[in-house]
C-alpha atoms as one frame of an Amber mdcrd trajectory, in Angstrom:
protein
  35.812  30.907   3.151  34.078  27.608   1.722  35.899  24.553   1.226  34.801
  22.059  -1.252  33.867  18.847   0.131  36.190  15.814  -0.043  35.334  13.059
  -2.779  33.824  10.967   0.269  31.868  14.363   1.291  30.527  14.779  -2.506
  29.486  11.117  -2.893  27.351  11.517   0.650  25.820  14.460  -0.787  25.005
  13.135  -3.939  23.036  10.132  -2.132  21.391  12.036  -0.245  20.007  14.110
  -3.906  19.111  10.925  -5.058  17.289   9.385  -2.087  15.733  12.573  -1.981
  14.772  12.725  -5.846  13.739   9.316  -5.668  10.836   9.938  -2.810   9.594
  12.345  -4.341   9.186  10.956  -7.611   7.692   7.633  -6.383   5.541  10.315
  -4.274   4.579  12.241  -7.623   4.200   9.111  -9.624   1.326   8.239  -7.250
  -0.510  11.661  -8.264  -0.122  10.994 -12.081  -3.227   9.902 -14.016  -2.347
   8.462 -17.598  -5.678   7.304 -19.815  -4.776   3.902 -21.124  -5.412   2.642
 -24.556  -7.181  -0.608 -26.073  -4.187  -2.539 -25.728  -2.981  -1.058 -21.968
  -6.294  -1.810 -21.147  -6.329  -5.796 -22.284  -2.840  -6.368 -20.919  -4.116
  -4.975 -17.802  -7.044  -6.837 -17.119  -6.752 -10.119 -19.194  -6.313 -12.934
 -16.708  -6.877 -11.018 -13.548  -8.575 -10.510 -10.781  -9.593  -6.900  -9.140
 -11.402  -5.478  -6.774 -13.665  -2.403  -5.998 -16.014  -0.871  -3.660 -19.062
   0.296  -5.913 -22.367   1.935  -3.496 -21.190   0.970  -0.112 -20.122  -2.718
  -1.339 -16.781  -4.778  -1.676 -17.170  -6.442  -5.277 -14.562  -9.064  -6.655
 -14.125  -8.923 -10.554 -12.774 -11.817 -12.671 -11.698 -10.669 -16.275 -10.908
 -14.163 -17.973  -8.643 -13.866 -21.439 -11.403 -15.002 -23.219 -13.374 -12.053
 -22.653 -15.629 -13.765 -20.024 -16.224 -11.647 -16.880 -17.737 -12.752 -13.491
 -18.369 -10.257 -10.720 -18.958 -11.383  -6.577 -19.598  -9.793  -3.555 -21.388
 -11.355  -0.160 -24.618 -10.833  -2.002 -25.030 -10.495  -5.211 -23.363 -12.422
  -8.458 -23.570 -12.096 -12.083 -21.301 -13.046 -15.468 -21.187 -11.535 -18.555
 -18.279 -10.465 -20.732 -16.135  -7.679 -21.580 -13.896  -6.021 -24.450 -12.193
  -2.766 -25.128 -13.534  -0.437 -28.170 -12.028   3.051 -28.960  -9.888   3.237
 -25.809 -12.473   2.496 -23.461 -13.338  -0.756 -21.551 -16.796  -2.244 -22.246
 -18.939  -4.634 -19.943 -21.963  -6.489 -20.196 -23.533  -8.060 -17.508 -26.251
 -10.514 -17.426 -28.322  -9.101 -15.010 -26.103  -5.326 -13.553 -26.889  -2.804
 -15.302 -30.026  -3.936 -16.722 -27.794  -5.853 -19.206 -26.981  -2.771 -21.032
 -23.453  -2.423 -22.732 -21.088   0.047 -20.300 -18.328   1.484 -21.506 -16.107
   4.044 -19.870 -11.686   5.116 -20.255  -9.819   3.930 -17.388  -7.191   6.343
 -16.258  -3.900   4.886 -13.977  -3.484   6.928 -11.195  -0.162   5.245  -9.143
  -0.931   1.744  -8.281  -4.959   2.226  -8.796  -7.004   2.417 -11.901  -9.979
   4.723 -11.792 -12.774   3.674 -13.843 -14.805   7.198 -14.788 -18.727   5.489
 -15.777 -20.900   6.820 -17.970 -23.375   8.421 -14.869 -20.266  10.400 -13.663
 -18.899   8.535 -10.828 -15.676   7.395 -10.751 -14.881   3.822  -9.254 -11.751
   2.776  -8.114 -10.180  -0.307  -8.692  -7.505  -2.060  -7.249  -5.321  -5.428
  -7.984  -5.088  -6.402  -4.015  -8.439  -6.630  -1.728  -9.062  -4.349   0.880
């Protein structure tokens, strides 16, 4: 015979749903990748710093409100400046890139944005180093 489970019992079991639930949504959240727009893109990135590994090297980006971008790493530098244009971010750097105009969507996967450029690689780009 089964006996329903006191109030207390019910309210256990009910946490323990919703812990559950709630791990694996933050789990599935993390394997969701949503294209952002013009505007997700600017709100994103104006003001900030972020960071990415592009060919083997750590690279610090600086995306100034004004539309101003400077990039670092332990090698190399360069500034340019950089805009969003039919849902896509655009960059031009001084001297990367032989100072052609990039642009390229940028998709949110979880905490990371993945940037997918024009040659078919896709970068990944973070808001914390390492």
């Amino acid at each position: 015979m089964y006996v329903l489970p006191s109030k207390v019992g019910r309210l256990a079991l009910a946490a323990v749903w919703f812990a559950a639930s709630s791990i694996f949504a933050s789990a599935y959240a993390d394997q969701v990748e949503s294209r952002l727009d013009n505007l997700q893109i600017a709100q994103h990135y104006a003001g900030r710093t972020v960071y990415l590994r592009w060919q083997g090297v750590d690279f610090t980006l600086i995306f100034s409100e004004d539309g101003r971008l400077d990039g670092k790493s332990d090698v190399v530098s360069d500034s340019g400046r950089w805009w969003t244009d039919d849902d896509k971010m655009c960059r031009q750097w001084r001297r990367w890139h032989e100072n052609r105009v990039v642009c390229h969507p940028v998709v949110a996967k979880g905490k990371l944005h993945l940037w997918h450029e024009p040659d078919g690689s896709i970068v990944t780009v973070r808001n914390t180093p390492g």
